[in-house]
C-alpha positions as CSV (number, residue, x, y, z in Angstrom):
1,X,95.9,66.0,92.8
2,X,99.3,65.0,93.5
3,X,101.5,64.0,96.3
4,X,104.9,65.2,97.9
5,X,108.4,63.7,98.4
6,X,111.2,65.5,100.3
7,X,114.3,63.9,99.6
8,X,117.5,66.4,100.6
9,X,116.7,69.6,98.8
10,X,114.3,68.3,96.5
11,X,110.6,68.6,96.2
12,X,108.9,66.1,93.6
13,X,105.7,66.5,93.0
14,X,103.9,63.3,91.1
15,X,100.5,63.3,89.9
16,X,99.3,60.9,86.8
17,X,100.1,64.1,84.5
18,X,103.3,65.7,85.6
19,X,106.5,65.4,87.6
20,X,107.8,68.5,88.9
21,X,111.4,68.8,90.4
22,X,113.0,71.8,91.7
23,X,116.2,71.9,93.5
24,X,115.4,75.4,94.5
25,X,111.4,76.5,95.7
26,X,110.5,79.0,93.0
27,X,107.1,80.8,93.2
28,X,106.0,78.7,90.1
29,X,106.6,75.1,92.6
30,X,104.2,77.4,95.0
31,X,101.4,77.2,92.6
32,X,102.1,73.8,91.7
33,X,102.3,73.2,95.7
34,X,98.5,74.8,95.7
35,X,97.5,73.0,92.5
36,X,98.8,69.2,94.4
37,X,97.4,70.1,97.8
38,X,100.3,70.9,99.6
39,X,100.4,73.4,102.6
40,X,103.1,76.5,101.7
41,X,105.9,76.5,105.0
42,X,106.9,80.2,105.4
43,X,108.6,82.0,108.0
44,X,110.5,85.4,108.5
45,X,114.3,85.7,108.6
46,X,116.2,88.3,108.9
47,X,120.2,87.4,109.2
48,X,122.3,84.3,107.7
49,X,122.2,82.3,111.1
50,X,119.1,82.5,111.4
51,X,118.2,81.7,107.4
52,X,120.5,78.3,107.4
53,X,118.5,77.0,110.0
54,X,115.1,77.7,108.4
55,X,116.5,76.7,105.2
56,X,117.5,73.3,106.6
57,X,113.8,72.9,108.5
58,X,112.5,72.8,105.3
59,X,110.8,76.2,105.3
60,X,109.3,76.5,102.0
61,X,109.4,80.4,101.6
62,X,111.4,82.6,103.9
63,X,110.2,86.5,104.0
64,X,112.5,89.0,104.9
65,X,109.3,91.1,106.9
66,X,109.6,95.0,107.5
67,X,108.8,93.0,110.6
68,X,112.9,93.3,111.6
69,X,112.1,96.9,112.4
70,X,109.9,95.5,115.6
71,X,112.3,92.0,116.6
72,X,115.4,93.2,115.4
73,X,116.0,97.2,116.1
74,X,113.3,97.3,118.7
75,X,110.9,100.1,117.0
76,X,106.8,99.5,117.9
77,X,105.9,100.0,114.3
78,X,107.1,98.4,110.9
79,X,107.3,102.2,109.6
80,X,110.5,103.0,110.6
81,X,112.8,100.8,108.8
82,X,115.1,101.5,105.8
83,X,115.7,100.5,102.5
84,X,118.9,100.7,103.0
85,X,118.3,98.2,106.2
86,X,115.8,96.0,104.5
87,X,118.5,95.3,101.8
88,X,120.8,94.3,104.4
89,X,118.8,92.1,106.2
90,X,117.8,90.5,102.7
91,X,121.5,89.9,101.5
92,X,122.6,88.5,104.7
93,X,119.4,85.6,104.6
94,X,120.2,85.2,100.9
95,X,123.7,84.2,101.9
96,X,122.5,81.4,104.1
97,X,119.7,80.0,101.6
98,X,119.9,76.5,99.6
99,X,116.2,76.1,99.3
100,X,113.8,78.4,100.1
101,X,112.1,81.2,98.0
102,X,113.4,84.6,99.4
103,X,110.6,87.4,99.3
104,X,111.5,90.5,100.7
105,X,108.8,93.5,101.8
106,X,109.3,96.4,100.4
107,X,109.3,99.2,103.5
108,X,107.0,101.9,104.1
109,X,107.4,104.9,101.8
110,X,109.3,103.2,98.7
111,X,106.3,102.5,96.8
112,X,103.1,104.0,97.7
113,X,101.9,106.7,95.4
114,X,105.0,106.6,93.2
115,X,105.1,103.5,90.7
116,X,108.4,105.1,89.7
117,X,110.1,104.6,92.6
118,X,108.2,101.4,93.3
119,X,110.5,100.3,90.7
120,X,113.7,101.7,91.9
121,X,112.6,100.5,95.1
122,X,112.2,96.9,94.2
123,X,115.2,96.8,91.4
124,X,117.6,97.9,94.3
125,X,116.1,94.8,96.7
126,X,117.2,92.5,93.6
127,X,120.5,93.4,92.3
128,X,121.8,94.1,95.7
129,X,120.6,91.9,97.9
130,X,120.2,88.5,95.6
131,X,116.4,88.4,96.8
132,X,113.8,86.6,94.5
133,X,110.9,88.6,94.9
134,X,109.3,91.6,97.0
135,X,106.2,91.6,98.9
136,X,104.0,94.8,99.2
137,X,100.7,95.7,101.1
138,X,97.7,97.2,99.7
139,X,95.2,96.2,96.8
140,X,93.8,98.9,94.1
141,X,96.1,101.9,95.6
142,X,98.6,100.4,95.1
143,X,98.1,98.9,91.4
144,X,100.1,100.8,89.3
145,X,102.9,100.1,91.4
146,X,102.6,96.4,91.4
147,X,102.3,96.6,87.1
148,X,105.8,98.8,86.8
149,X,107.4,96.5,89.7
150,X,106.0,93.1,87.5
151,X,106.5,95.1,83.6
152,X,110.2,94.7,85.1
153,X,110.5,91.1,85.6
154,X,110.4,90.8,88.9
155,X,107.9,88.5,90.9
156,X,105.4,90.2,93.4
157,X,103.4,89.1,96.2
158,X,100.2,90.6,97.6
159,X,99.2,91.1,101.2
160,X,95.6,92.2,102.3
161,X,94.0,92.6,105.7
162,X,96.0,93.7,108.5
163,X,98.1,95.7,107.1
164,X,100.6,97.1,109.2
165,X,102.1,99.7,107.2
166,X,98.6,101.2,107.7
167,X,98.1,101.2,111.8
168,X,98.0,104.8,111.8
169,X,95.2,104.6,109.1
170,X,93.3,101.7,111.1
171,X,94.3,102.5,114.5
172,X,94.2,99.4,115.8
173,X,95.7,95.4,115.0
174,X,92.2,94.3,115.4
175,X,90.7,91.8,112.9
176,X,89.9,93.0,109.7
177,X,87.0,93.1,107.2
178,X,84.6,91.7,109.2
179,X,82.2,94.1,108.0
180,X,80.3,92.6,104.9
181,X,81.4,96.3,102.6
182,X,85.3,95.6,104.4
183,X,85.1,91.7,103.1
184,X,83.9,92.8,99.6
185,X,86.3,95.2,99.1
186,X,89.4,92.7,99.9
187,X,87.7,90.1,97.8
188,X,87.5,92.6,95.0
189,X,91.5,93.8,95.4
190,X,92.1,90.1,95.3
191,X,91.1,89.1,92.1
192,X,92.7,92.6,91.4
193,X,96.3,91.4,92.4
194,X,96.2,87.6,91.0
195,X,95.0,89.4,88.1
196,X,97.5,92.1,88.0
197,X,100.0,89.1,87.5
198,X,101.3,88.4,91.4
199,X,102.4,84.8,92.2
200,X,100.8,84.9,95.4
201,X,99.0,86.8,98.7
202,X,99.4,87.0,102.2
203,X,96.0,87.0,103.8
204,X,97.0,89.0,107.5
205,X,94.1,88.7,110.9
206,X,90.6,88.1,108.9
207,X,87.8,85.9,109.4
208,X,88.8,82.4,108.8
209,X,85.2,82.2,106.3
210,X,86.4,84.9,104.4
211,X,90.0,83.4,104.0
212,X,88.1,80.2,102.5
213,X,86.4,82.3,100.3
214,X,89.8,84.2,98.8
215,X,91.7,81.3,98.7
216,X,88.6,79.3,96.7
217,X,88.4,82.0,94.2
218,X,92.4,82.7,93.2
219,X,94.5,80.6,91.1
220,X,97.5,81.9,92.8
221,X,98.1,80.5,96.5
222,X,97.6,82.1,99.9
223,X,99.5,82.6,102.7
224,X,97.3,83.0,106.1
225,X,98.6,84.7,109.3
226,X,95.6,84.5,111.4
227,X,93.6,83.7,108.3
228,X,92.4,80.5,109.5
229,X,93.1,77.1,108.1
230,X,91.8,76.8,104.7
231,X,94.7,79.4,103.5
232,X,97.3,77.4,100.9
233,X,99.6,78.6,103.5
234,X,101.2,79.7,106.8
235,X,103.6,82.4,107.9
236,X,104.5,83.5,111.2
237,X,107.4,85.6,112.6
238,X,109.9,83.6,113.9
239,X,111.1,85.1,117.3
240,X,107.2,84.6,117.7
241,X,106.8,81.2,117.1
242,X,110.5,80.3,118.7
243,X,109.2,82.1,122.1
244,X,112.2,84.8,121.6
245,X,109.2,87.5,122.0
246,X,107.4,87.4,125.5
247,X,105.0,89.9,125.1
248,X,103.0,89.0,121.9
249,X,100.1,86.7,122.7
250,X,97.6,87.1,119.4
251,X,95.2,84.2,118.7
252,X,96.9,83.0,115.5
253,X,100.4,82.6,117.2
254,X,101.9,78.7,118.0
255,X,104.9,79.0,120.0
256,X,107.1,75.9,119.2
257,X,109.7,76.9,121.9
258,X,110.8,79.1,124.8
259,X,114.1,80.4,123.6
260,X,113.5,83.3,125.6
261,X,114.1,81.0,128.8
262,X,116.5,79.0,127.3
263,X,118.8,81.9,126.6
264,X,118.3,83.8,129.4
265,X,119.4,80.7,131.8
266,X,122.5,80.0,129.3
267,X,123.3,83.9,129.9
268,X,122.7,82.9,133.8
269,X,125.2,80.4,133.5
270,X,127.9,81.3,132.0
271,X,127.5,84.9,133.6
272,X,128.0,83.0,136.9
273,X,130.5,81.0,135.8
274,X,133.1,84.1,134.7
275,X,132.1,85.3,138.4
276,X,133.3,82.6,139.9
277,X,136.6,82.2,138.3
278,X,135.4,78.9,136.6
279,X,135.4,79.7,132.8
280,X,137.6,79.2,131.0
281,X,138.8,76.3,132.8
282,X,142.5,75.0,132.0
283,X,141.0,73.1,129.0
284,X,139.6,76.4,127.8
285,X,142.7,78.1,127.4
286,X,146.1,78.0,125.3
C-alpha cells in the first residue's frame, strides 16, 4: 500500500515498489489509486465554467452524465438527450480541464442492440469532443458493444444498478438488487465487464454489503453513488451536491452548499438595485 501527495497538478503515488507520477489523471492512475488505497473524487460537469472549477478542487474524474438532460435542459428523464448535445456538453468541459479524467456517457439509443453504432457512437464522443473515455449502462446485453467500443482503443467504463436509462423497464429509482437472484446477477455482469477489458464501474443505489462485495472481487475500481462506503469511489451530480437542485432529497446525496439561495438572493439584489436607479452607479459606467 502506498500513500498520496498533491502538489499542483501532480499526483505521486509512493509505495516501497513504485513511484507513479501523472500530470494528467488517466484511468491507469485510477487503478493505481485503488491498488494504494486512495478514494477516486468524481463529479459531473457539463460546461467549461463549471469544469475549471472542479478541475481546480481537485476532482479526480469528471463525468459528462446524460444526467445534463435533467439539470441542464430540464427533461424528467436521462432519455431524451442527444448525441449531438452530449458532444457538446463534453467539448465544452474538455476545454476547461488540466487534470481530471473526462468520461463521457454515451446517451440512450446509440448503443444498445447495435455494437456497430456503439462504435460510431463512441468514436464521434472522441474525435469531436477531445473526451478520454465513455461510460455506458448495462452488463451482458450490452457486451458486444463494450468489445467493438474497446477493439477500438477507446477506454470504457461500466455502470450497474440503477440504471437510469432503464426507468421505464424498472419503473421506479428504488434501490436495486436487493433480491438475492437481482444481487447475483450484477455480481455476475461485473466480473463480465472488468473482464471484458473496462477500466472501471459505477456501482448506482444498491445495498452497501453488496457494493463491498463487487468492489472486493474486481481488480478494476468502483465508483459508488449510493453504493455505500466501501466503493473505491464517489460520484455525485454536482448541482446536487452544490444545492442548485431543491427538489432531490435521495439518501446518498451530501449537499456541500445552498447555491440555490445564494443565487436567488444575488438575483434579488441586483434586480432591486436596477429598480431603484442604483446600478450602475457613476463608477459603473464610461
Amino acid at each position: 500500500m502506498g500513500c498520496f501527495i498533491r502538489e499542483g497538478h501532480y499526483l505521486y503515488a509512493m509505495s516501497i515498489h513504485k513511484k507513479i507520477e501523472a500530470k494528467r489523471v488517466t484511468v491507469k492512475t485510477l487503478h493505481a489509486m485503488k491498488e494504494a488505497g486512495e478514494k477516486i473524487a468524481m463529479l459531473t460537469a457539463y460546461d467549461y465554467s463549471m469544469a475549471r472549477i472542479l478541475d481546480a478542487g481537485g476532482a479526480d474524474v469528471l463525468l459528462v452524465g446524460d444526467s445534463a438532460s435533467n439539470v441542464m435542459a430540464g427533461h424528467e428523464t436521462t432519455l431524451p438527450i442527444t448525441l449531438d448535445q452530449m458532444i457538446y456538453h463534453a467539448s465544452s468541459v474538455v476545454r476547461g480541464v488540466e487534470r481530471a479524467l473526462v468520461v463521457v456517457d454515451l446517451p440512450f439509443g446509440t448503443y444498445q442492440g447495435d455494437s456497430k453504432m456503439a462504435l460510431k457512437s463512441a468514436i464521434r464522443i472522441m474525435k469531436e469532443s477531445g473526451g478520454h473515455a465513455v461510460k455506458l449502462e448495462g452488463g451482458a446485453e450490452v457486451q458486444d458493444s463494450i468489445k467493438r467500443i474497446l477493439s477500438a482503443g477507446i477506454p470504457v467504463m461500466g455502470h450497474l444498478g440503477l440504471t437510469p436509462q432503464s426507468i421505464y423497464k424498472f419503473g421506479t429509482y428504488t434501490v436495486r438488487a436487493k433480491e438475492e437472484a437481482e444481487a447475483r446477477r450484477l455480481m455476475k455482469d461485473a466480473k463480465l465487464i472488468e473482464e471484458l477489458g473496462c477500466f472501471g464501474l459505477v456501482l448506482e443505489k444498491i445495498p452497501a454489503h453488496l457494493a463491498k462485495k463487487v468492489s472486493e472481487s474486481l481488480t478494476i475500481p468502483t465508483i459508488g453513488i449510493g453504493g455505500g462506503a466501501d466503493c473505491d469511489g464517489q460520484v455525485l451530480v454536482t448541482h446536487d451536491l452544490l444545492g442548485i437542485t431543491k427538489d432531490f432529497h435521495p439518501r446518498f446525496l451530501r449537499r456541500y452548499a445552498e447555491l440555490f439561495d445564494v443565487i436567488k438572493e444575488a438575483t434579488e439584489r441586483y434586480v432591486d438595485d436596477v429598480k431603484a436607479r442604483d446600478f450602475p452607479s457613476d463608477k459603473e459606467q464610461y
